[in-house]
DRENDO-502169 format. One record per residue (C-alpha): residue number from 1; residue in three letters; z, x, y. Coordinates in nm, 3 decimals. Layout:
! residues N
   num   residuo         z         x         y
   NUM       Ala         Z         X         Y
...
//
This chain:
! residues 137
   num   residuo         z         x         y
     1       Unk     0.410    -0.404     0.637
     2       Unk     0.696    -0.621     0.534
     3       Unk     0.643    -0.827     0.231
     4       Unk     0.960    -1.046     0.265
     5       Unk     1.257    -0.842     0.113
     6       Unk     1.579    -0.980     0.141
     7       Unk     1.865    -0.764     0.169
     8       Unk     2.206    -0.841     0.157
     9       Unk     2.491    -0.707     0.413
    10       Unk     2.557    -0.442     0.136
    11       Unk     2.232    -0.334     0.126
    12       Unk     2.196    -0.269     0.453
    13       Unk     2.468    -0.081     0.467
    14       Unk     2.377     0.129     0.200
    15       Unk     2.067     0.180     0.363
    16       Unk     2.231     0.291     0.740
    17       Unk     2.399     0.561     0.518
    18       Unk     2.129     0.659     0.311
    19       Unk     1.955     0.687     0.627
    20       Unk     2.149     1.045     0.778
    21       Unk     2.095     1.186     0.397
    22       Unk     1.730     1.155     0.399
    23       Unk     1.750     1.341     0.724
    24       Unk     1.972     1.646     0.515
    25       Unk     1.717     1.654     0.260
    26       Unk     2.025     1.505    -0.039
    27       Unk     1.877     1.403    -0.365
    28       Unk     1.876     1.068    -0.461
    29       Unk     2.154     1.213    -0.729
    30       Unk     2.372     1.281    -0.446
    31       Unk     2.282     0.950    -0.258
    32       Unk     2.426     0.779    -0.526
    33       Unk     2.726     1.006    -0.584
    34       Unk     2.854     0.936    -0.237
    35       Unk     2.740     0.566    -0.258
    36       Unk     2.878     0.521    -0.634
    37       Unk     2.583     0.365    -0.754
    38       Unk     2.374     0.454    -1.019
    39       Unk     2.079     0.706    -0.918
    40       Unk     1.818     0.427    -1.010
    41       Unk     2.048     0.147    -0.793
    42       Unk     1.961     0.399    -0.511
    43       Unk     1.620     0.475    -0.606
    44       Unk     1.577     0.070    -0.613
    45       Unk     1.690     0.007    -0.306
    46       Unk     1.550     0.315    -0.088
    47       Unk     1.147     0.146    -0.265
    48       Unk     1.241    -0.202    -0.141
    49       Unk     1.375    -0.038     0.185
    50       Unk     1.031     0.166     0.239
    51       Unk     0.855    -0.154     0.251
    52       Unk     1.012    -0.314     0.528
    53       Unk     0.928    -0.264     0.891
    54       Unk     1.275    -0.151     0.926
    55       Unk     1.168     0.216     0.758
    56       Unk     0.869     0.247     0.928
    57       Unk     1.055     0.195     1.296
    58       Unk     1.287     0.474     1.147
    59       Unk     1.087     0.707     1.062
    60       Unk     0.892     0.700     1.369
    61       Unk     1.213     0.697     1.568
    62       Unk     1.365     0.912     1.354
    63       Unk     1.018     1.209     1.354
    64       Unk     0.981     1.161     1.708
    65       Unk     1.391     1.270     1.840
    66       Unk     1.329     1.584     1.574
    67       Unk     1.032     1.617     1.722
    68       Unk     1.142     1.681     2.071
    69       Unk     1.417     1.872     1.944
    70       Unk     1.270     2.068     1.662
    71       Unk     1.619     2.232     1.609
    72       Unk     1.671     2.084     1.275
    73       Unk     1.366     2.244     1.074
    74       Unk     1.552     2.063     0.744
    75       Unk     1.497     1.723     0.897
    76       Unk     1.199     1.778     1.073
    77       Unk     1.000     1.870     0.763
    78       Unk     1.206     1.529     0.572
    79       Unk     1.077     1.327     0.842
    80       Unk     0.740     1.484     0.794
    81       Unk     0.733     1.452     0.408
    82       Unk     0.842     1.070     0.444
    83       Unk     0.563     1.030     0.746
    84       Unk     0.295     1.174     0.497
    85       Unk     0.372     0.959     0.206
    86       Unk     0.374     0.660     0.426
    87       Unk     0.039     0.719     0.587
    88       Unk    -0.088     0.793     0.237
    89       Unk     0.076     0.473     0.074
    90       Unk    -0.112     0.297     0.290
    91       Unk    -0.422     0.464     0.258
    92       Unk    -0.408     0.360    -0.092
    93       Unk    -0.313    -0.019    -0.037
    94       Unk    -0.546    -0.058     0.204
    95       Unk    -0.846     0.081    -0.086
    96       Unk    -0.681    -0.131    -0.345
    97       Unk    -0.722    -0.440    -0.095
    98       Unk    -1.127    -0.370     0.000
    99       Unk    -1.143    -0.312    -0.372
   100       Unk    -1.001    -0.664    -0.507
   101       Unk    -1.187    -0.825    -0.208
   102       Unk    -1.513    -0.699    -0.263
   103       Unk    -1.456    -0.841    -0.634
   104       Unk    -1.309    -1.176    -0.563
   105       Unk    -1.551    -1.216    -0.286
   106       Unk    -1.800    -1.458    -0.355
   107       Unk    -2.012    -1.586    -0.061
   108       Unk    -2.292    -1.845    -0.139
   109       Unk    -2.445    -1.959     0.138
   110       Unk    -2.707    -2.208    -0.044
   111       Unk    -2.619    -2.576    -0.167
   112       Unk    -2.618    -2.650    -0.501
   113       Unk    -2.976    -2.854    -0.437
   114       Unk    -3.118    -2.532    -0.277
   115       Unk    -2.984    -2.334    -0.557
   116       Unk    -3.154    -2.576    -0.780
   117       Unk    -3.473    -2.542    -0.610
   118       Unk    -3.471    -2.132    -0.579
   119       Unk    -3.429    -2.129    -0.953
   120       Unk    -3.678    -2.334    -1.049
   121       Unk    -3.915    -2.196    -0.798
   122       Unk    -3.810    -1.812    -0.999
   123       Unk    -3.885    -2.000    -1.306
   124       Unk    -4.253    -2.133    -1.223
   125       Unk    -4.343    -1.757    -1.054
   126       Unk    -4.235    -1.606    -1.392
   127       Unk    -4.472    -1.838    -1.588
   128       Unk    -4.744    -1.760    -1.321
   129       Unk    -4.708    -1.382    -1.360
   130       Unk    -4.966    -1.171    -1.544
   131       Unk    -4.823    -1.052    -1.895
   132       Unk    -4.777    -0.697    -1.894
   133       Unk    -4.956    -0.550    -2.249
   134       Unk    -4.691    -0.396    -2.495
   135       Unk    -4.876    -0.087    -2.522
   136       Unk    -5.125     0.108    -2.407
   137       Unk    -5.461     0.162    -2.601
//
């Protein structure tokens, strides 16, 4: 999951107390008010920080002690939000990956002689074909 983001020591402590807030359901407005960022600084971060293995170990860590506990309804249905999106974020790569494969796939399996040879063979069995009469009479 990880596409090589580099955080510095700030950002990841940012992160370990953005962390707690997601779990209280705080906006990102309020994220940033406590962090004294700007709400898009926050927003910035938590998107890099979803694509890193470290949020994905969280969450699941994170889902599975609420859901033993299931004392905290507020963080259990966070946790389930976050657990949603992720599942469907990757649902969505994963469709926009088969879908630029199966166009940038190109498998030929015949040389460029061969090819050579199939075409003109396609060529010569087109001259050899009956004509087919514009119209019927």
């Amino acid at each position: 999951m990880s596409q090589n983001i580099t955080f510095s020591a700030k950002d990841w402590r940012d992160i370990e107390i953005i962390k707690p807030m997601l779990l209280d359901g705080k906006s990102q407005l309020e994220m940033s008010v406590a962090l004294q960022l700007r709400r898009e600084t926050v927003n910035r971060k938590i998107q890099r920080w979803l694509q890193t293995d470290d949020f994905e170990l969280w969450l699941k860590q994170a889902w599975l002690e609420k859901y033993q506990k299931v004392d905290n309804q507020t963080a259990f249905d966070a946790l389930t939000k976050l657990l949603s999106r992720m599942v469907t974020q990757r649902r969505e790569v994963k469709e926009e990956i088969q879908l630029t494969e199966n166009k940038t796939i190109d498998i030929n399996v015949f040389t460029n002689d061969e090819q050579s040879i199939l075409n003109e063979a396609a060529r010569i069995l087109e001259r050899k074909s009956p004509s087919r009469p514009d119209s019927l009479h």
